[in-house]
MMTF fields as JSON, N, C-alpha, C and O atoms, coordinates in Angstrom:
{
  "mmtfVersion": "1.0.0",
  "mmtfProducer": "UNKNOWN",
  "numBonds": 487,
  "numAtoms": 488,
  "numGroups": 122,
  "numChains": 1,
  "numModels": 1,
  "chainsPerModel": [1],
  "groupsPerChain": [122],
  "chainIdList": ["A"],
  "bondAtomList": [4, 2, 8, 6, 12, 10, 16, 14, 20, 18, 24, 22, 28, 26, 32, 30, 36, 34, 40, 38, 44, 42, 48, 46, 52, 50, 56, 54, 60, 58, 64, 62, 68, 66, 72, 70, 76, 74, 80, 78, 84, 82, 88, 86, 92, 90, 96, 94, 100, 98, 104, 102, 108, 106, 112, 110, 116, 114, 120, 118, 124, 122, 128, 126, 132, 130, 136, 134, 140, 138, 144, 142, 148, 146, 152, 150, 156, 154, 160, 158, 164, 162, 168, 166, 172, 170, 176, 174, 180, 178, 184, 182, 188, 186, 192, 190, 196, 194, 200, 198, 204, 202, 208, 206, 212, 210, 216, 214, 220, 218, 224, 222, 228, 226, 232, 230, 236, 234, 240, 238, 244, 242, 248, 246, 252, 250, 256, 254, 260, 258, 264, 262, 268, 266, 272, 270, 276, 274, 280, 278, 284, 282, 288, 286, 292, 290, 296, 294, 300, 298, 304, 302, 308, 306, 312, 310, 316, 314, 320, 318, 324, 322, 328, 326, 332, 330, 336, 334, 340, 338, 344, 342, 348, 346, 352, 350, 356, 354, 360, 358, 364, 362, 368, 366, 372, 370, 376, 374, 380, 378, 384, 382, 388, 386, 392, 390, 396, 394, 400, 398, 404, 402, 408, 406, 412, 410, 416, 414, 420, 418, 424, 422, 428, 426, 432, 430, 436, 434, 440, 438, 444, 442, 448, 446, 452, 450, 456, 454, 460, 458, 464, 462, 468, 466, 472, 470, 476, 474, 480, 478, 484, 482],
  "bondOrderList": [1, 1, 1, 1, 1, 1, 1, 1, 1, 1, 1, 1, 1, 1, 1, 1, 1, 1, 1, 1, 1, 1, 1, 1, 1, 1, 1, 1, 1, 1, 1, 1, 1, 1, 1, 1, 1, 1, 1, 1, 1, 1, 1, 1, 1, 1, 1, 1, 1, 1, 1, 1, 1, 1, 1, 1, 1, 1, 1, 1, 1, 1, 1, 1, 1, 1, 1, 1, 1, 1, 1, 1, 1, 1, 1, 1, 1, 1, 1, 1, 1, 1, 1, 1, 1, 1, 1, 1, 1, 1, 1, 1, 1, 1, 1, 1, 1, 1, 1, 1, 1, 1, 1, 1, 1, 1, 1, 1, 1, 1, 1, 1, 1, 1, 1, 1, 1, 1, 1, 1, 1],
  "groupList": [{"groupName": "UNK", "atomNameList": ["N", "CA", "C", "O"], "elementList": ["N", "C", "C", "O"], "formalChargeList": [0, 0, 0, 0], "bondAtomList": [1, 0, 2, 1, 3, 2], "bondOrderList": [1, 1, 2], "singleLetterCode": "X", "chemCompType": "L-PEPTIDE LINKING"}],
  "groupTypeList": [0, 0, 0, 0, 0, 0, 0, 0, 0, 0, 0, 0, 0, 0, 0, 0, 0, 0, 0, 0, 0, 0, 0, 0, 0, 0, 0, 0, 0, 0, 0, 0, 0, 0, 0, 0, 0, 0, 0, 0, 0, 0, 0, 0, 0, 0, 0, 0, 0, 0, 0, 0, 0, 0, 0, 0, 0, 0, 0, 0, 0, 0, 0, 0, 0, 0, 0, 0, 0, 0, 0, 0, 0, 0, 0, 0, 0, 0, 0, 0, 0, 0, 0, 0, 0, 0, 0, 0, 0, 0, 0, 0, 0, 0, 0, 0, 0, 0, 0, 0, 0, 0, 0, 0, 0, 0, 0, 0, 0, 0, 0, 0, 0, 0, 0, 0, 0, 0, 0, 0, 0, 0],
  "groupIdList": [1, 2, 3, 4, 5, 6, 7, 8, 9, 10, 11, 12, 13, 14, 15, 16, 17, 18, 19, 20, 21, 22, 23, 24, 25, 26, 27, 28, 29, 30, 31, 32, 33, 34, 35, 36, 37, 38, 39, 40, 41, 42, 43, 44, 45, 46, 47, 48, 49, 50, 51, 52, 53, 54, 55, 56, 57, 58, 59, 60, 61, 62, 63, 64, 65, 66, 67, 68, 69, 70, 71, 72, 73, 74, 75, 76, 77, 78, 79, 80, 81, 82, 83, 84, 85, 86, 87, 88, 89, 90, 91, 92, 93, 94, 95, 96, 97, 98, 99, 100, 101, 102, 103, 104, 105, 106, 107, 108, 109, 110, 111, 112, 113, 114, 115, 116, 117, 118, 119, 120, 121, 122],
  "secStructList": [7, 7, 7, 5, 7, 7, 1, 6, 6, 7, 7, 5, 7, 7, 7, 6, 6, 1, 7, 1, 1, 6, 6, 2, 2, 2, 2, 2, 2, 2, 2, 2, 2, 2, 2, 2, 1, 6, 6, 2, 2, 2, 2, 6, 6, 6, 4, 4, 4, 7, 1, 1, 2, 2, 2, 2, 2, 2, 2, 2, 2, 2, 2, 2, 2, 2, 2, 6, 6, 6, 2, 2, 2, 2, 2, 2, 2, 2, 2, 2, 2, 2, 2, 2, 2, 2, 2, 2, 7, 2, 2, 2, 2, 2, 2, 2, 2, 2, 2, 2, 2, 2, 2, 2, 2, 2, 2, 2, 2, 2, 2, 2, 2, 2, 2, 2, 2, 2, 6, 7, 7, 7],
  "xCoordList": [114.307, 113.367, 113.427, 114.421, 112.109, 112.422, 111.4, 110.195, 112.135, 111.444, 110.561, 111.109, 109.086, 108.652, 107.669, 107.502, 107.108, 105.909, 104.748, 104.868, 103.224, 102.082, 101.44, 100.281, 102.833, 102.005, 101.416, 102.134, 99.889, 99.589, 100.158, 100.468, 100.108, 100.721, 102.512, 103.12, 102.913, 104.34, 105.874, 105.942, 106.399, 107.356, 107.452, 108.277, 107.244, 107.352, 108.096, 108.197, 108.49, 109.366, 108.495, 107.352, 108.775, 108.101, 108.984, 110.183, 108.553, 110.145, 109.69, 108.722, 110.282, 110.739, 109.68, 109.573, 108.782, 107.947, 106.654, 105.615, 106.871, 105.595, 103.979, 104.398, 102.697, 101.811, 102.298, 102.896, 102.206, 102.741, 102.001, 102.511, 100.323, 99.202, 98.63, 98.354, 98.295, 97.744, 98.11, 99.301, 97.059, 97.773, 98.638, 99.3, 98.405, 99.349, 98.273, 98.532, 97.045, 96.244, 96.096, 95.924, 96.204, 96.164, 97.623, 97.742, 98.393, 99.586, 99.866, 100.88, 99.319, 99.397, 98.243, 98.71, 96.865, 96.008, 96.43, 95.801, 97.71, 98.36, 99.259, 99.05, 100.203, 101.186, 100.454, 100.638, 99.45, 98.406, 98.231, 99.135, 97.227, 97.092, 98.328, 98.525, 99.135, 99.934, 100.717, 101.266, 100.792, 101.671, 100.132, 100.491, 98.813, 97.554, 97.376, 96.829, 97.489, 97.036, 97.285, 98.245, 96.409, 96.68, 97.56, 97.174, 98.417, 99.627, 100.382, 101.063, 100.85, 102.074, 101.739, 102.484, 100.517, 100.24, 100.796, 101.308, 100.526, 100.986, 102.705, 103.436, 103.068, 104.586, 105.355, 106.38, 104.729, 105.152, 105.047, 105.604, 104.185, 104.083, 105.288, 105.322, 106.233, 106.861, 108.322, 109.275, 108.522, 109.682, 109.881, 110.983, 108.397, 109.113, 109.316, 109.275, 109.725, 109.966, 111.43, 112.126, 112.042, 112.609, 114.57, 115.21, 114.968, 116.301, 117.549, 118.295, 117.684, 118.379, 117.964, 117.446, 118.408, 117.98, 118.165, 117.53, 119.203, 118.831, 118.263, 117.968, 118.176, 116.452, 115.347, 114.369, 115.218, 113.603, 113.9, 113.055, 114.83, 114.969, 114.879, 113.745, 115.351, 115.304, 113.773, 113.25, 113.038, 112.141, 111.222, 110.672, 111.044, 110.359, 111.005, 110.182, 111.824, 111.884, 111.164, 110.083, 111.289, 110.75, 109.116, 108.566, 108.846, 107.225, 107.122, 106.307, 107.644, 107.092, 107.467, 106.76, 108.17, 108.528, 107.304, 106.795, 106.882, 105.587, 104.564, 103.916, 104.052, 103.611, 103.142, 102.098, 104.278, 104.484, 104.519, 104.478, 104.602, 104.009, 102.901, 102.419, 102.152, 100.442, 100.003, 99.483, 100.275, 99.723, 99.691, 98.75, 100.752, 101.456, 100.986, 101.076, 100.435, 100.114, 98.518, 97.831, 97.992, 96.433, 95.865, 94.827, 96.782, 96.089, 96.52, 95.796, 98.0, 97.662, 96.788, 96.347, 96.629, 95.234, 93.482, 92.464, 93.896, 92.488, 92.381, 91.391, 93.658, 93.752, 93.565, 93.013, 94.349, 93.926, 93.158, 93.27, 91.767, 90.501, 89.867, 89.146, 89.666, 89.211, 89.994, 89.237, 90.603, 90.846, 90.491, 89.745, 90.666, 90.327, 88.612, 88.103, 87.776, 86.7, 86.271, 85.165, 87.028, 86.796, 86.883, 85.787, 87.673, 88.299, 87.01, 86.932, 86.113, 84.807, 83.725, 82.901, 83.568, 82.343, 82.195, 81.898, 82.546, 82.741, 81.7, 81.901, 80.447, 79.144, 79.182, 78.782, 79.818, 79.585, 80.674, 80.521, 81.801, 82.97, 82.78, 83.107, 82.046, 81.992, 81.109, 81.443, 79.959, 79.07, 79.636, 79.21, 80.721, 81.502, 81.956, 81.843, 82.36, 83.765, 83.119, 83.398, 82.006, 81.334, 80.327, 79.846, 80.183, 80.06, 80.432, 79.942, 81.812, 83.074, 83.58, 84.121, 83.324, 83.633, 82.583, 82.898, 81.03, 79.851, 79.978, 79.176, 80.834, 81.161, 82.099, 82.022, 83.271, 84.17, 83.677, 84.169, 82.943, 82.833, 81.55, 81.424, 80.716, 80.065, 80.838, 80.636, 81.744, 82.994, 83.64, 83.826, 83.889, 84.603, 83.409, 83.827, 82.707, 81.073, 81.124, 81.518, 80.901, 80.416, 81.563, 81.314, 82.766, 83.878, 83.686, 83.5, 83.747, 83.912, 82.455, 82.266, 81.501, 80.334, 80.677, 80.553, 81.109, 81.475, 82.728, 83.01, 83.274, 85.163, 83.996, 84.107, 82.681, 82.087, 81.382, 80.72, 81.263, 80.133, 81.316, 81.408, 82.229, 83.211, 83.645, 83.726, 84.02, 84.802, 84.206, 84.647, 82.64, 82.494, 83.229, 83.915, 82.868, 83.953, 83.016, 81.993, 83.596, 83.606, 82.546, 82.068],
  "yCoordList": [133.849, 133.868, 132.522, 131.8, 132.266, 131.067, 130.66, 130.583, 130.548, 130.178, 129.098, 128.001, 129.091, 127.675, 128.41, 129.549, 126.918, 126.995, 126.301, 125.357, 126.616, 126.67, 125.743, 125.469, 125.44, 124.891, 126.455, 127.34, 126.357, 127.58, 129.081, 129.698, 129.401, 130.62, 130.687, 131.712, 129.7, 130.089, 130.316, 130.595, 130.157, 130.473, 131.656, 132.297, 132.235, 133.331, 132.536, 131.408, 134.1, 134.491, 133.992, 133.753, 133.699, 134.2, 134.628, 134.466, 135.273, 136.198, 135.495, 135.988, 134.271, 133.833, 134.62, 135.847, 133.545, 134.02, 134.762, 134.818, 135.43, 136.169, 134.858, 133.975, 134.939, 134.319, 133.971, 134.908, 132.793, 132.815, 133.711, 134.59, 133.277, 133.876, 135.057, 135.897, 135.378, 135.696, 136.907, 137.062, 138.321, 139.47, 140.367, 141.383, 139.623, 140.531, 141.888, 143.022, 141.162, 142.543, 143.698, 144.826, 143.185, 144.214, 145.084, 146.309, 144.345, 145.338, 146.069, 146.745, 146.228, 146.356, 147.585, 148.674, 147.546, 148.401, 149.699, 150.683, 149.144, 150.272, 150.963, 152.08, 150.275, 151.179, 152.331, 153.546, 151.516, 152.697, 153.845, 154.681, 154.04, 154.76, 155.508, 156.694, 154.661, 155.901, 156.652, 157.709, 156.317, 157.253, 157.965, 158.87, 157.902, 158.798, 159.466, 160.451, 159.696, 160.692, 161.924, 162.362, 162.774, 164.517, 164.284, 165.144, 163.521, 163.559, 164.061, 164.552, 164.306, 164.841, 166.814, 167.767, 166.675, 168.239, 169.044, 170.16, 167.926, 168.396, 168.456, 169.297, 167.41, 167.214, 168.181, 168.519, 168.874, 170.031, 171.789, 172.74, 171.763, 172.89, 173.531, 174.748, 172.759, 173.264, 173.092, 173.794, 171.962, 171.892, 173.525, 174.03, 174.209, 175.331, 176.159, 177.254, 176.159, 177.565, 176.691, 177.449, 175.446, 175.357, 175.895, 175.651, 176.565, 176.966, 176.579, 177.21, 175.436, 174.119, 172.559, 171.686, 172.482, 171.155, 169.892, 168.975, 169.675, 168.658, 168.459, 167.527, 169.973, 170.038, 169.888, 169.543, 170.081, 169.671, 167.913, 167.03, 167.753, 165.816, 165.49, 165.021, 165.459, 165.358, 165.204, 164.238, 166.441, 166.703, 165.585, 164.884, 165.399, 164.243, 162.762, 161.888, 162.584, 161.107, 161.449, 161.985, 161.381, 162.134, 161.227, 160.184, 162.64, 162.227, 161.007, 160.243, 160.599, 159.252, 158.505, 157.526, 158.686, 157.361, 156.968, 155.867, 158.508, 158.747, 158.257, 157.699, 158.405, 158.183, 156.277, 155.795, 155.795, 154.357, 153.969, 152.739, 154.583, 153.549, 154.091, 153.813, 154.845, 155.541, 154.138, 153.299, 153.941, 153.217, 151.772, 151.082, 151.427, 149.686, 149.377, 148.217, 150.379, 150.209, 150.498, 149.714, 151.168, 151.119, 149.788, 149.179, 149.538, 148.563, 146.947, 145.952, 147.093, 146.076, 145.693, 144.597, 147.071, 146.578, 146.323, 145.772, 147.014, 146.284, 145.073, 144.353, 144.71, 143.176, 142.064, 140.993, 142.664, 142.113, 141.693, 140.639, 142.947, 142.736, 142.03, 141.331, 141.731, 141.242, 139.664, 138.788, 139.438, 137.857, 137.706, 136.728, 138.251, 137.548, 137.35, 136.346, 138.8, 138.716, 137.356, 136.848, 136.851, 135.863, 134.75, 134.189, 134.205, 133.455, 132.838, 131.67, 133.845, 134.204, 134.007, 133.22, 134.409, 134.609, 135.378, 136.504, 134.212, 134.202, 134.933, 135.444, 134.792, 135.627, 137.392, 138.227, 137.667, 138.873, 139.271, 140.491, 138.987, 139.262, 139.825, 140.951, 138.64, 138.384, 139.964, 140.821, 140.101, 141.367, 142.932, 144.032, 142.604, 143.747, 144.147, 145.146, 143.231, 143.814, 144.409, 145.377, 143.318, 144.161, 145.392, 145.977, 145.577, 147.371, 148.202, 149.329, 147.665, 148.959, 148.973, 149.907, 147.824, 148.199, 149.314, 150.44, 148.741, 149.825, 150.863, 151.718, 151.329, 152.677, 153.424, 154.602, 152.434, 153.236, 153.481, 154.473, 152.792, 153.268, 154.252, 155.165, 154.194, 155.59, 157.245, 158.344, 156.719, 158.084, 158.535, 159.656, 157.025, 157.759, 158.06, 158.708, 157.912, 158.714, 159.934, 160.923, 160.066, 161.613, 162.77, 163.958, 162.149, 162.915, 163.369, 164.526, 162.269, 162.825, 163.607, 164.44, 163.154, 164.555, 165.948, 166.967, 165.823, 167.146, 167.628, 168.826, 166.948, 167.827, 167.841, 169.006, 167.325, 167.527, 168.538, 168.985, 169.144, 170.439, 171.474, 172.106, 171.659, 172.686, 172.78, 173.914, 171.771, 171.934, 171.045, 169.999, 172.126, 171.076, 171.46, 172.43, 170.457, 169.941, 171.597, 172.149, 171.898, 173.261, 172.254, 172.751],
  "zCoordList": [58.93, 57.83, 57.126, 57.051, 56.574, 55.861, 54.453, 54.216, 54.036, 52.325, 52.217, 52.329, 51.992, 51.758, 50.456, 50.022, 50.117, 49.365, 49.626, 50.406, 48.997, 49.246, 47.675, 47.362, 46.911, 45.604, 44.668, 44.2, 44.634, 43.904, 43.546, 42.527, 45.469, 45.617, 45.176, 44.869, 45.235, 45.067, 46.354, 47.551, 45.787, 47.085, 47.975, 47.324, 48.784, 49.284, 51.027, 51.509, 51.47, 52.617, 53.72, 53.331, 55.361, 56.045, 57.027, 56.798, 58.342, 59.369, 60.545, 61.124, 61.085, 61.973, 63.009, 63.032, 64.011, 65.524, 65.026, 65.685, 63.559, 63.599, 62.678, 61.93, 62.851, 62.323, 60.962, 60.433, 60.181, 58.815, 57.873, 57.177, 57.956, 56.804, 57.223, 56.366, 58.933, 59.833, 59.591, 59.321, 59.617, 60.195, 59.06, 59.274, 57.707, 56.838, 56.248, 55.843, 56.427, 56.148, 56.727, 56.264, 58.09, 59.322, 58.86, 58.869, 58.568, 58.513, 57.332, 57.507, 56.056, 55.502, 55.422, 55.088, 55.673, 56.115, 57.448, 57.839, 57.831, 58.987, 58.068, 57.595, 57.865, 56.879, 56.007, 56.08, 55.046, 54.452, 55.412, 55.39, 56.256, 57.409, 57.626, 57.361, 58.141, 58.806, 57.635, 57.946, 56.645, 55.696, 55.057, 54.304, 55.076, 54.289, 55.2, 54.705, 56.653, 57.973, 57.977, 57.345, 58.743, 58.113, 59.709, 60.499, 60.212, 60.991, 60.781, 61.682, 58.784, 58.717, 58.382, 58.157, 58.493, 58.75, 59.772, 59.686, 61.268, 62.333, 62.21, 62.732, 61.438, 61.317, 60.959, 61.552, 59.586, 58.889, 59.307, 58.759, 60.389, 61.099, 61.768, 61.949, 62.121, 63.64, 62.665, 63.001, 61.207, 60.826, 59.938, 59.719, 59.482, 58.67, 59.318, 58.756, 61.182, 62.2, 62.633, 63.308, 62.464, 62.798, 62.399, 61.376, 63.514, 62.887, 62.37, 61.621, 62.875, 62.643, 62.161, 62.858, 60.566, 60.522, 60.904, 60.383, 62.014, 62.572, 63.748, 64.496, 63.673, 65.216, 64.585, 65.249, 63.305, 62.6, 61.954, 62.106, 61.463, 61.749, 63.086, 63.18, 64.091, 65.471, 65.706, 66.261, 65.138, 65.382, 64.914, 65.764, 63.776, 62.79, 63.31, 63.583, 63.393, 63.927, 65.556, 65.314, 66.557, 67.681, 67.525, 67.879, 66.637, 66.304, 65.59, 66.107, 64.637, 64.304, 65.497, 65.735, 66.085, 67.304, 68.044, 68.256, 68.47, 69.098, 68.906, 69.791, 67.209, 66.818, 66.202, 65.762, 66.432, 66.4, 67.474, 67.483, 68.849, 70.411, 70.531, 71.629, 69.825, 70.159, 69.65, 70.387, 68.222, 67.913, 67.804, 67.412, 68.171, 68.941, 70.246, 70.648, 71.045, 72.2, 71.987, 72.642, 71.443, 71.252, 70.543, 70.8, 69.641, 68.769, 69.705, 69.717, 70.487, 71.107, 72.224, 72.57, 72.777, 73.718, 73.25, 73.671, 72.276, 71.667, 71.072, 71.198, 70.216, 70.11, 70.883, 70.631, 72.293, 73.456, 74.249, 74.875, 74.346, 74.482, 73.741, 74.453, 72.375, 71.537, 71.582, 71.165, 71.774, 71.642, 72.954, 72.998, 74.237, 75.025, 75.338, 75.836, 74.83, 74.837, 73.593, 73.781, 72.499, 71.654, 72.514, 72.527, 73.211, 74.033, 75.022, 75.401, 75.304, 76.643, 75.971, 76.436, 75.214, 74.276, 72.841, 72.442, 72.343, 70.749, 69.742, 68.641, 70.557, 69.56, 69.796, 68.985, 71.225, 71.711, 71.192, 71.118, 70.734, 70.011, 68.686, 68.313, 67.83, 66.23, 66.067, 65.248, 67.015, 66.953, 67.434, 67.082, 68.342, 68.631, 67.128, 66.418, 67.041, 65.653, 64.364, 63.657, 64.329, 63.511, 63.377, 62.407, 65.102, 64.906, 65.112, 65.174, 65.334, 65.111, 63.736, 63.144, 63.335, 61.694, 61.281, 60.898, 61.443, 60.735, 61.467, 61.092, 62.66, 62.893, 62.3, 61.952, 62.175, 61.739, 59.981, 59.443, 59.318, 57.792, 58.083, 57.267, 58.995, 59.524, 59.684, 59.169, 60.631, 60.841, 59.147, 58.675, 58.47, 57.349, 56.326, 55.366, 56.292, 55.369, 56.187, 55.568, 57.102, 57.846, 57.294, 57.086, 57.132, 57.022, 55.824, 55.447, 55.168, 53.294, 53.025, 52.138, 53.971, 53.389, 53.775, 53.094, 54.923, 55.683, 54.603, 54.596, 53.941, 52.735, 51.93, 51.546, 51.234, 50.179, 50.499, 49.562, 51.622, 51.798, 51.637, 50.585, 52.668, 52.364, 51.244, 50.773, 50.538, 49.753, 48.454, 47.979, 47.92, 46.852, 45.496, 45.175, 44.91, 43.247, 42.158, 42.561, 41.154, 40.42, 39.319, 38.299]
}
């Protein structure tokens, strides 16, 4: 790790091999995610039948493990595709991304109308 500064911003950390500026949003937008996911719904199902608690810890680390190569391995192959499709053709890239973004804020509108129909406010 190593300490520098930027002047304005101030001194801050960075960890040795990884991008300095690069990529802190992405990670920071995952962490969100994976701790807001109705994942731990599935999590909590199987720990209140379980008879032994360190078969329901067992159990929960297990799944997050799982749950952290689903998603280290999805997101790196799409990273993958995407830089190399950047790499090929930079316009067909810039337009990909941005309509998987206007899909994915499509998917999350459809959702919250669909909890606002079931479940509207009193």
């Amino acid at each position: 790790m190593q300490w520098h500064c930027h002047g304005v911003d101030g001194a801050h950390l960075h960890v040795a091999g990884l991008p300095a500026h690069q990529g802190r949003r992405a990670l920071l937008v995952g962490l969100l995610h994976g701790t807001a996911g109705s994942a731990a719904l599935l999590v909590l199902a199987p720990l209140a039948s379980a008879a032994n608690p360190w078969l329901g810890m067992s159990y929960l680390v297990l799944f997050a493990l799982g749950v952290l190569a689903a998603m280290l391995a999805f997101g790196g192959v799409l990273g993958a595709g995407f830089r190399h499709l950047r790499g090929q053709r930079a316009g067909v890239a810039s337009g990909l991304r941005i309509l998987v973004a206007l899909a994915a804020m499509a998917f999350g509108v459809s959702l919250l109308r669909r909890l606002m129909v079931t479940h509207p406010s009193p």
